[in-house]
C-alpha atoms as one frame of an Amber mdcrd trajectory, in Angstrom:
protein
   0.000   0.000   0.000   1.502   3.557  -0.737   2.308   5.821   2.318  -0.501
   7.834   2.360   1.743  10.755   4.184   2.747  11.514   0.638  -0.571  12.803
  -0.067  -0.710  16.077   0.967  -3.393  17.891  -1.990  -7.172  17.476  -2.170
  -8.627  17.404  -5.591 -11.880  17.422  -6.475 -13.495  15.657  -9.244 -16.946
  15.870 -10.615 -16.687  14.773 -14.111 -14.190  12.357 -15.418 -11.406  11.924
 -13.196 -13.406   9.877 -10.745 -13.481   7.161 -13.952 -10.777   4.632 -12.698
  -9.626   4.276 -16.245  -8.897   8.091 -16.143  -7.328   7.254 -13.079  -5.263
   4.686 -14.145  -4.062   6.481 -17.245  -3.502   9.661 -15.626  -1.840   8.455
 -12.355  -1.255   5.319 -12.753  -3.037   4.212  -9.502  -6.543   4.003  -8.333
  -7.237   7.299  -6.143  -9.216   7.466  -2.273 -11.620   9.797  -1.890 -14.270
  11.195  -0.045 -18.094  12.656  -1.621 -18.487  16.268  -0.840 -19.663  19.095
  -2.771 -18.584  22.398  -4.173 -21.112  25.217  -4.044 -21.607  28.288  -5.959
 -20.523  26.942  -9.319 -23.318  24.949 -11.845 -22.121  22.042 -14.548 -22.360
  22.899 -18.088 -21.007  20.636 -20.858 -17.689  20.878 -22.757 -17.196  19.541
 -26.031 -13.638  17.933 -25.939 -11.564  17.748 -28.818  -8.550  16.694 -27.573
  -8.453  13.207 -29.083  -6.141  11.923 -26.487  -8.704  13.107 -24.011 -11.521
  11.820 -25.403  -9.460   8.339 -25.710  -8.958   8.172 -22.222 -12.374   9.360
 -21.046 -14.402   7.380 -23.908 -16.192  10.884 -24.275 -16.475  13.451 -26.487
 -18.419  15.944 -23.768 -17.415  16.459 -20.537 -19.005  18.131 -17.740 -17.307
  21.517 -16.305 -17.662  23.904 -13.546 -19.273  27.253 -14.171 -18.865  29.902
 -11.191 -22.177  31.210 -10.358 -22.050  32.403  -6.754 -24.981  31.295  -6.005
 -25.799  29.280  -2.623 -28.172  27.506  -4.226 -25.909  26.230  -7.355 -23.529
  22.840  -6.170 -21.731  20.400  -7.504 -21.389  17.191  -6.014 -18.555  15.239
  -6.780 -15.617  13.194  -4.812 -12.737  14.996  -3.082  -9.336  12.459  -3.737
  -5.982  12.356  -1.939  -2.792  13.260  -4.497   0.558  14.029  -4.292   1.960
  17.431  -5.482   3.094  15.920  -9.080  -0.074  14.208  -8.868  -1.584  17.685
  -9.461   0.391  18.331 -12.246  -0.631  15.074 -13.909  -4.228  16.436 -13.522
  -2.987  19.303 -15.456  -1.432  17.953 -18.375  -4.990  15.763 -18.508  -6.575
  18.412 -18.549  -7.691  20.682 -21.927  -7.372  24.495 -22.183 -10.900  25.678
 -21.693 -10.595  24.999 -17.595  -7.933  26.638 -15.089  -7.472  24.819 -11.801
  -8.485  27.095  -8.897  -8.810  26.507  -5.045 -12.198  26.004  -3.585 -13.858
  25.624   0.180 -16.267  22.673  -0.157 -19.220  22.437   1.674 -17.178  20.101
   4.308 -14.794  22.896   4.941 -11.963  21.527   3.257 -10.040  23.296   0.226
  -9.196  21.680  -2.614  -8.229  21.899  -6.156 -10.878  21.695  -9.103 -10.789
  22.741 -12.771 -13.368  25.289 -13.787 -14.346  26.837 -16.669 -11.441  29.335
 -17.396 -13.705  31.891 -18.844 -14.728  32.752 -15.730 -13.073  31.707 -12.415
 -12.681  33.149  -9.513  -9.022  34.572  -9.239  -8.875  33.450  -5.422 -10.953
  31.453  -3.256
């Protein structure tokens, strides 16, 4: 089992990296997590066409993170345990259209997520 100490980001995931063969492909390892929500933002579809993407996903539209600021709007999803370069991994997966930002979840906890670039928060 990996040491666990080694884990020292939260990132949350409400679209394809909680697929275990996104997982797999993108860290090479099956990820622990927790459910917990992120609130304020609303999903909206994103056409992907990043073929290596869509190869590892299996799909062509992917669900991202709008900022709304609304109470009312959230996201649930899975918050995972990941190393530093583990975060950069998520990067590289990731296409241009979302920017990774930091978020309070509804559990109190900040982590990581990838919203719509557009228009993100610059600090949360």
């Amino acid at each position: 089992m990996p040491d666990t100490g080694t884990y020292t980001e939260h990132l949350f995931s409400y679209g394809t990296l909680q697929l275990s063969a996104v997982q797999m492909a993108t860290f090479g390892r099956l990820l622990a997590g927790n459910g917990d929500a992120m609130p304020g933002y609303e999903v909206v579809p994103l056409a992907i066409e990043d073929a290596d993407v869509v190869a590892i996903s299996g799909k062509a539209v992917h669900s991202m993170a709008r900022f709304t600021g609304r109470a009312g709007d959230v996201i649930a999803g899975t918050v995972f345990a990941v190393s530093p370069e583990e975060i950069h991994k998520a990067d590289a997966y990731e296409v241009a259209a979302v920017r990774r930002v930091a978020v309070v979840m509804r559990s109190g906890r900040r982590a990581w997520v990838y919203v719509d670039a557009r228009d993100a928060p610059l600090a949360s």
